[in-house]
Each structure stands twice: as C-alpha cells, then as structure tokens.
C-alpha positions as CSV (number, residue, x, y, z in Angstrom):
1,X,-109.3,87.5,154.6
2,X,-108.5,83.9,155.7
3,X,-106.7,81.4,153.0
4,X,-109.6,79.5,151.5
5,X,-108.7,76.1,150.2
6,X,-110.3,75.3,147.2
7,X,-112.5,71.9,146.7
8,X,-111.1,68.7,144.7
9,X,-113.7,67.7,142.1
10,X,-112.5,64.3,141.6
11,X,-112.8,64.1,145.6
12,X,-116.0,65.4,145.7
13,X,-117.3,63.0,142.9
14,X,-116.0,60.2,144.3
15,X,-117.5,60.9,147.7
16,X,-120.5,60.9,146.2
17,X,-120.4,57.8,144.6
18,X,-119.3,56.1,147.8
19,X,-122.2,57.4,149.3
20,X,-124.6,56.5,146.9
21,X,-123.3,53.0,146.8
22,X,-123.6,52.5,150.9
23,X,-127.3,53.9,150.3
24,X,-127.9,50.9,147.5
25,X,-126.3,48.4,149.7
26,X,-128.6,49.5,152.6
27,X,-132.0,49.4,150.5
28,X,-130.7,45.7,149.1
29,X,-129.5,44.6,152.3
30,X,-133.0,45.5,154.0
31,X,-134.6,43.3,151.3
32,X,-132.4,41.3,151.9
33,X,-133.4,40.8,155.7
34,X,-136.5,40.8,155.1
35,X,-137.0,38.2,152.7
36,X,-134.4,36.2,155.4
37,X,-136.8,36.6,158.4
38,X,-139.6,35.8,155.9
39,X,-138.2,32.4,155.5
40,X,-137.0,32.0,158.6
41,X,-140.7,32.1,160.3
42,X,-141.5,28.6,159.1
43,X,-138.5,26.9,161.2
44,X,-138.5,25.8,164.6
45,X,-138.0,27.7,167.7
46,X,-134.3,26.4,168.2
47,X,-133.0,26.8,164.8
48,X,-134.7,30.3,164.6
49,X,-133.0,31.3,167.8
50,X,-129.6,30.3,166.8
51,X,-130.3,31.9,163.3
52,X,-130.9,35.1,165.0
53,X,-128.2,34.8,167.3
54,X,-125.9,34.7,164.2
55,X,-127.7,37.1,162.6
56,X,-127.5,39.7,165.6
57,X,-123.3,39.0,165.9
58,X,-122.7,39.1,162.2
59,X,-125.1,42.2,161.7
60,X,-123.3,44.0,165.4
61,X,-119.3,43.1,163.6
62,X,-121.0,44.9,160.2
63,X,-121.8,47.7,162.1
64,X,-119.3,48.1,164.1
65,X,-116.1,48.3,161.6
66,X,-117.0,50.6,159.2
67,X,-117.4,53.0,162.5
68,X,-114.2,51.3,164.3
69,X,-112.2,52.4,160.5
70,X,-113.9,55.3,160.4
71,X,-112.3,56.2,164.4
72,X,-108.8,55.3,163.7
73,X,-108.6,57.6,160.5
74,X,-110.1,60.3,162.6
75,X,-107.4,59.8,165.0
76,X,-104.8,60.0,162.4
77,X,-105.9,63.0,160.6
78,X,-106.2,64.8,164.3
79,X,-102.5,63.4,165.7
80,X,-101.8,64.7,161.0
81,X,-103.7,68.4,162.0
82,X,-102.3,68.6,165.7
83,X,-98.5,68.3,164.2
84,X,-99.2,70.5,161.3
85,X,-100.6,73.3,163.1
86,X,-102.9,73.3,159.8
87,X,-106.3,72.3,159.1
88,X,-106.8,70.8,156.7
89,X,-103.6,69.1,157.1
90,X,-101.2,69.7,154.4
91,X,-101.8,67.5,151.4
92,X,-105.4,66.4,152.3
93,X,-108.4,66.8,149.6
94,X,-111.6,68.8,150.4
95,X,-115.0,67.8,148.9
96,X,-116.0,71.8,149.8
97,X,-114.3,75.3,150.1
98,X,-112.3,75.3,152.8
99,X,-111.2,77.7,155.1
100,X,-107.4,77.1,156.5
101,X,-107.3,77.1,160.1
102,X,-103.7,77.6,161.4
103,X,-101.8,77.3,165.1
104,X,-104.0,77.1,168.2
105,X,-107.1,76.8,166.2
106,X,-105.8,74.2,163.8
107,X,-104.5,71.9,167.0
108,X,-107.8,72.5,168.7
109,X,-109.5,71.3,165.8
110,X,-107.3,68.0,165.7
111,X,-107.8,67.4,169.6
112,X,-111.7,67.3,168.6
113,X,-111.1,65.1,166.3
114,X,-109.1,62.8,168.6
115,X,-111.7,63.0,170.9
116,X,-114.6,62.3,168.3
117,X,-112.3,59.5,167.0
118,X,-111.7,58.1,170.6
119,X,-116.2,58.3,171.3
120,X,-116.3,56.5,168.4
121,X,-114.3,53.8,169.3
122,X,-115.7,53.1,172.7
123,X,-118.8,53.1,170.6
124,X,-117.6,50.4,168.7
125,X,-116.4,48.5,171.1
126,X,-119.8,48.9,173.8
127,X,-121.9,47.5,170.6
128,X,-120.2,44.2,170.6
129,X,-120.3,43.8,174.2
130,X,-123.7,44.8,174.9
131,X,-124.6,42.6,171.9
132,X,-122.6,39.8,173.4
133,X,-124.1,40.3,176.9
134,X,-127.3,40.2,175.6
135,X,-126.6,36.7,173.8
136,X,-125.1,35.4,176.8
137,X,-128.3,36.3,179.2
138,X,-130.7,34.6,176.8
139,X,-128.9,31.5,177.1
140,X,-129.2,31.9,181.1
C-alpha cells in the first residue's frame, strides 16, 4: 500500500477562502467594467479609444501576473520535487489525501511541472505582446 499523506485542514480552509475571494473580486470587477464602459459611451471617439487602450494594457498586466507567479512557483516546486525524489516535496501542505510518489515517478512528476510552469510563462509573456501588437496596429 503506497504512503498516503494526509490533508492539512488549515491549508485546505484557507485555499478555499482564497478562492472564494478571487470569485468576489471577479463578480465586483465585472460590475465594475461594466458600469465603466457604460459611462464611457457618452465620450468622444478619441478619448474612448485611448480609454480602452488603457483599459486593454492594464486589464492584459492583471492577467498576466497572477499566471506569470503562478509559473515561477510551479517551477520551484518541480526543480523542490525533482531534488527530493518525493512528491509532494518534503514539508509541503496538501489540501487533499495524498499519495507519495517517490524516485523516477516523483522526478517525472517535477519535470511536468517544469514544463507546465515553463507553458505558462510563454503564455504570459505571448498575452502582453499580442496585446501590444494589437495596440500598435490600430494606431497604423
């Protein structure tokens, strides 16, 4: 039978409180926009288009770090599992019984999550280019 590790209820409890809070910031920041491009309608063409030019970087550098944090502690925790030869790496918290992966399996594991990490950051980094690129061309 394969070591199980067990869950971490404050973990789990404050996962789910960070999750709940990024769904409440959603829902208030879509109001938010909306009620924005509601008054926004009422300006004139060049002020609305530089409005939404902001709007569009500021909104594309929002995106964008959560998911460029969220890559570079994926990269640690794999480079963490890879030298470990354990997953979950020692000392690391589970929000859900776990079951311990060790060796070959554990460093395969970590390389995924180097790779995953390393998708996510060209993500990232395509977003605010493409939004950039697009910016630029409208002004052409």
């Amino acid at each position: 039978m394969p070591e199980i590790q067990p869950a971490d209820p404050a973990t789990r409890r404050r996962a789910l409180i960070t999750a709940a809070a990024i769904a409440v910031a959603g829902w208030a920041a879509f109001f938010a926009l909306q009620e924005w491009l509601a008054r926004l309608s009422g300006s004139d063409p060049e002020h609305m288009r530089e409005s939404l030019e902001r709007a569009l970087i500021l909104g594309s550098w929002a995106a964008m770090l959560p998911v460029a944090l969220l890559s570079g502690w994926l990269w640690l925790y794999g480079v963490r599992v890879g030298r470990a030869g354990r997953f979950p790496a020692p000392g690391a918290k589970v929000v859900r019984d776990t079951p311990v992966l060790l060796g070959d399996a554990a460093r395969l594991r970590g390389t995924a999550l180097k790779v995953l990490a390393a998708f996510l950051g060209l993500l990232s980094v395509g977003t605010l280019i493409a939004v950039y690129r697009l910016i630029a061309r409208l002004h052409a």
